[in-house]
FIDRENTI-323534 format. One record per residue (C-alpha): residue in one letter; x, y, z. Coordinates in steps of 0.02 Angstrom, whole numbers, plus 50000, padded with zeros to 5 digits. Layout:
BEGIN
aXYZ
...
This chain:
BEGIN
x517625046748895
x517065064548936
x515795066549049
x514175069848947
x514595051148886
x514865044449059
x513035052649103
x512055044448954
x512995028448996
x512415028749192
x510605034449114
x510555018849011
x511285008349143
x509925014849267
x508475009749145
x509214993849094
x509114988849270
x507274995849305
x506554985249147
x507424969849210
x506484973049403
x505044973549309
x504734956749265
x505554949449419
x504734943749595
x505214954749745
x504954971749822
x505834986849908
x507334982949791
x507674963249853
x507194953249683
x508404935249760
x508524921849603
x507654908949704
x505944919449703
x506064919749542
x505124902249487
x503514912649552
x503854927149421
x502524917549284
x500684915449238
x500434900249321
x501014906149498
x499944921249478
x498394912349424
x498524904049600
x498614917649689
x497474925249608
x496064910049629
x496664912449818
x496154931049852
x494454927649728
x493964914249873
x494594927650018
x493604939849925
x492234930149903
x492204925350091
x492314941450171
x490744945050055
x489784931150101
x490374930450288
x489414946950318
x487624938650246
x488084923250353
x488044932150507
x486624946050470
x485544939350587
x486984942350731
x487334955850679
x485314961350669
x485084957650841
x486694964950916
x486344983750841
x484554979850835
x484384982550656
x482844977450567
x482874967850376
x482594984250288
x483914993550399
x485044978650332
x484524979450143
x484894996850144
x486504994550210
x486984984350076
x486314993249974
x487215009650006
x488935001050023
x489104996549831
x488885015849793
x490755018249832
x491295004449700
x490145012549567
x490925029449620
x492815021649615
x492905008749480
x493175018149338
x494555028949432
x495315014849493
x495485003049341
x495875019949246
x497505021649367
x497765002849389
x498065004949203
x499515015849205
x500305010249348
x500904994649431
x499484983649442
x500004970449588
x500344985049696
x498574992249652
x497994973749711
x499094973649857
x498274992349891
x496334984149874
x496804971249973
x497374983150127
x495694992450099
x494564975550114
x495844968550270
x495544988450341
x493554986350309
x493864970250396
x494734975550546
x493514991150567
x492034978050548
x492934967050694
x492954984050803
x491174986650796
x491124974950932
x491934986951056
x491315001651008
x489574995851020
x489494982551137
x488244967551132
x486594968451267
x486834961051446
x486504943151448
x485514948351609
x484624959751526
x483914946951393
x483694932051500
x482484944551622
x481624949751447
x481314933051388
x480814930151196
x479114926951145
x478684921450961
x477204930550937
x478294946850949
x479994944650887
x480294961850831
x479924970850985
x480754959051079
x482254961350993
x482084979851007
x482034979151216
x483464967351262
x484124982451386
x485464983551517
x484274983951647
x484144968051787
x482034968151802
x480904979651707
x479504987251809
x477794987851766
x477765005651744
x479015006751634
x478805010151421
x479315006451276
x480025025251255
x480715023851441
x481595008351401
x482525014251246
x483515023451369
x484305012451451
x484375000851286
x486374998251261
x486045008051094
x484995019951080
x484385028950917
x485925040350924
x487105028350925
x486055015250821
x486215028850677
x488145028650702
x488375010550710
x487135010250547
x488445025750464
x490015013450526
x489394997750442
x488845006750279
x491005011350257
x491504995350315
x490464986850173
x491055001250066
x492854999050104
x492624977150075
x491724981849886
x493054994849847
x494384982349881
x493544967749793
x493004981549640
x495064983749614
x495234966249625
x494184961049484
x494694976049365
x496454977549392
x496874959049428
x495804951349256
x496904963249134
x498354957949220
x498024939049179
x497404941749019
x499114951548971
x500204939449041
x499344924148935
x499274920348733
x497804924448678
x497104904848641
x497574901048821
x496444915848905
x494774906648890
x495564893248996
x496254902849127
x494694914949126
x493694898149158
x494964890749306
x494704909949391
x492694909149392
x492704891749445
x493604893749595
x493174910849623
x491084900649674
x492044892249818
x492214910549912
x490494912849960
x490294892350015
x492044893650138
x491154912150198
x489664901550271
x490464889750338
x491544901450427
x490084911750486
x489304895250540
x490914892950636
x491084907550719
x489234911950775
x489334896550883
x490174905250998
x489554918351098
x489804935551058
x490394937951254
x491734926451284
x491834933651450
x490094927351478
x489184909851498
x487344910151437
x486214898151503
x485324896651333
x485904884651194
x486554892951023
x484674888450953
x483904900351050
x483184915950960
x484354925951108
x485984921451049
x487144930550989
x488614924650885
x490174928350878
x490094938050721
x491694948450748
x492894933050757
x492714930950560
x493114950250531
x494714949150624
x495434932850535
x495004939250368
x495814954550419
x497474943750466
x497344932150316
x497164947650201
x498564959450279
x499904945250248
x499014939150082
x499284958050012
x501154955950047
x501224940549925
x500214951049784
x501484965949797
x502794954549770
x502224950149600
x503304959549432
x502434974149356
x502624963649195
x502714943949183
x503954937149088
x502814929248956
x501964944648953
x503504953548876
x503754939648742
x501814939648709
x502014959248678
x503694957748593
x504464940648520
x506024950748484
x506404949548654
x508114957748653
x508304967048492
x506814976948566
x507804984448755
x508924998448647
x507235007348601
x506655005648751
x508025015448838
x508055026148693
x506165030148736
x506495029848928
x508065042148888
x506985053748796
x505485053048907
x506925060549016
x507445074448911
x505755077748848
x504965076549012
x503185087849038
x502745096649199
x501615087149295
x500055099749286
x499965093349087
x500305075949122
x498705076249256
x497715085449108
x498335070448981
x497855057249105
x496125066649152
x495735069448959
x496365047348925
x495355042849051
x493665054448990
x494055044548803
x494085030248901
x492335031048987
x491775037748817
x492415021348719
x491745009348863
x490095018048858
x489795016948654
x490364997048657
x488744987748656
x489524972948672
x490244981248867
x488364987948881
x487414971548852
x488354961548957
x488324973749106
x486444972949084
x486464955849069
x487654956249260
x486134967749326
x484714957249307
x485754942949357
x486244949949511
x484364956049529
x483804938449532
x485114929549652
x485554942549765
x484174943649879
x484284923449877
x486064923049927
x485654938150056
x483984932650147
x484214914650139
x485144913150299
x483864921250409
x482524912250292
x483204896050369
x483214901350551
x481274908950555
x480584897650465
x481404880550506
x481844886550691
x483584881650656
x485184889950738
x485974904650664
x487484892250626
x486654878550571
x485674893650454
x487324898450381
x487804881950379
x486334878850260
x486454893050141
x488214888150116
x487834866950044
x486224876749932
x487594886649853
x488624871149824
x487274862649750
């Protein structure tokens, strides 16, 4: 055998073995037989249903504990609606970059790689805590709270023991634990963390959907399209109930406050939440990476010839090889597929409807799902966690 034959044979041995790592469970070149029972549709739809609900928690956990979260940075409601607001521009910016390259490439590690951005957003969110920290109990306990003025009250809990008569409003700020400097860095820092969270929930829903579909027959799709939206409600109920967890602690563990959690003073512990998503989510990615860039029934979906169909394929792969374009044209290729692609999505009026029709429905139930919490705690004089608490058995129902 000379040696151009012993090359093509190594060549074909090389690609052989790549297409068979593909559809098998394992990273960093380990792919052990007994993982392989997880290398199927069914295993993946469970995961998947499990990082909707973590999705769908971390999403929800951040309404739950708004009014926390309000008083610790001493936002107001529209400081908070604009927040939200500005965090789904990265998503709109992102989405069609990252479903374009989620495409192409291996899509668990893209949802592996969203997942690390939410559990980052998490972390960051968690860290807030310390970089800003919460008013002196002192401090509110000398300011007292009075109904008839719940704004400015929250406004001028300070880190001062007793406030003089002679002192202002605009002398106060001062010595306010945030001022207006840092309340406009804190409001900067919370608009990436909730851009970071959508960005990794955005490549979760467009790269992980294809995924499924491919790795399904076609009649079974509905059915496991059905299964994922389902579960996928139980995200935002689990989110509540954590927040209504967590906020009955104090934000200061370090500190015992001679108030009960009812009263308009407290402070949850809103951070807790942020750090175990960020745990559950870190480890969770892990699992998602580990999943084959193709399924097994995804190949026989694509090609019932199974084997009479791997020659070509390391034919193709061979000439890829030998054929292979610089990588300036193959960023020009990918730049001019993915301005077709926009193009095709954009003249589809079935896409176009039913994007309108997500818009208004959002419209409708977002400011519901978002206001609701603090809706139960001003109006009903309820606790911030029995608020969340609340707003998470109305979504059940």
């Amino acid at each position: 055998m000379t040696r151009k034959e012993k090359k093509s044979v190594s060549v074909v041995t090389l690609f052989r073995k790549a297409d068979e790592n593909e559809t098998r469970f394992g990273m960093c070149g380990r792919y052990p037989d007994w993982l392989q029972c997880f290398a199927n549709p069914r295993v993946f739809l469970v995961a998947f249903c499990i990082q909707n609900i973590l999705q769908g928690i971390v999403f929800s956990y951040l309404l739950g504990t708004g009014t926390s979260i309000e008083r610790h940075f001493k936002f107001d409601s529209k400081t908070i609606g604009l927040l939200l607001t500005l965090g789904e521009i990265g998503p709109i910016l992102t989405a069609f970059w990252i479903s374009h390259m989620g495409s192409n490439g291996n899509r668990p590690r893209w949802m592996a790689f969203g997942t690390l951005i939410t559990a980052v957003g998490s972390f960051l969110g968690c860290s807030m805590n310390w970089v800003f920290p919460p008013p002196a109990l002192d401090a509110s306990d000398q300011m007292g709270y009075q109904f008839s003025n719940t704004t400015t009250q929250s406004r001028l809990l300070c880190r001062t023991s007793i406030l003089t008569p002679s002192s202002t409003s605009e002398g106060s700020g001062e010595m306010c634990t945030i001022d207006s400097n840092q309340r406009q860095w804190a409001f900067a820092g919370w608009v990436l963390i909730n851009s970071l969270m959508a960005i990794g929930g955005t490549t979760l829903y467009t790269i992980g959907t294809p995924y499924l579909d491919d790795s399904v027959k076609n009649k079974n799709s509905p059915t496991y399209f059905g299964i994922t939206l389902a579960v996928r409600s139980l995200g935002p109920v689990f989110g509540n109930f954590l927040s209504s967890a967590c906020v009955r602690i104090y934000v200061d563990w370090n500190t015992q406050p001679n108030f009960k959690p009812y009263d308009p003073r407290w402070i949850g512990a809103w951070w807790l939440g942020f750090l175990i998503m960020s745990v559950l989510l870190t480890f969770y990615a892990v699992v998602l990476a580990a999943f084959p860039r193709r399924l097994a029934s995804n190949a026989e979906k694509k090609d019932p010839a199974g084997v009479e169909s791997a020659p070509a394929t390391i034919s193709g792969s061979i000439a890829s090889i030998t054929n292979e374009k610089p990588v300036e044209d193959d960023r020009k290729s990918r730049l001019i597929e993915l301005k077709a692609s926009v193009w095709r999505v954009i003249r589809n009026p079935v896409i176009i409807c039913s994007c309108g029709s997500s818009v208004f429905t959002l419209i409708g139930i977002y400011g519901y799902i978002a206001w609701v919490p603090k809706y139960f705690e001003h109006e009903f004089r309820k606790s911030k966690s029995s608020a969340a608490l609340l707003s998470g058995e109305t979504q059940v129902s």
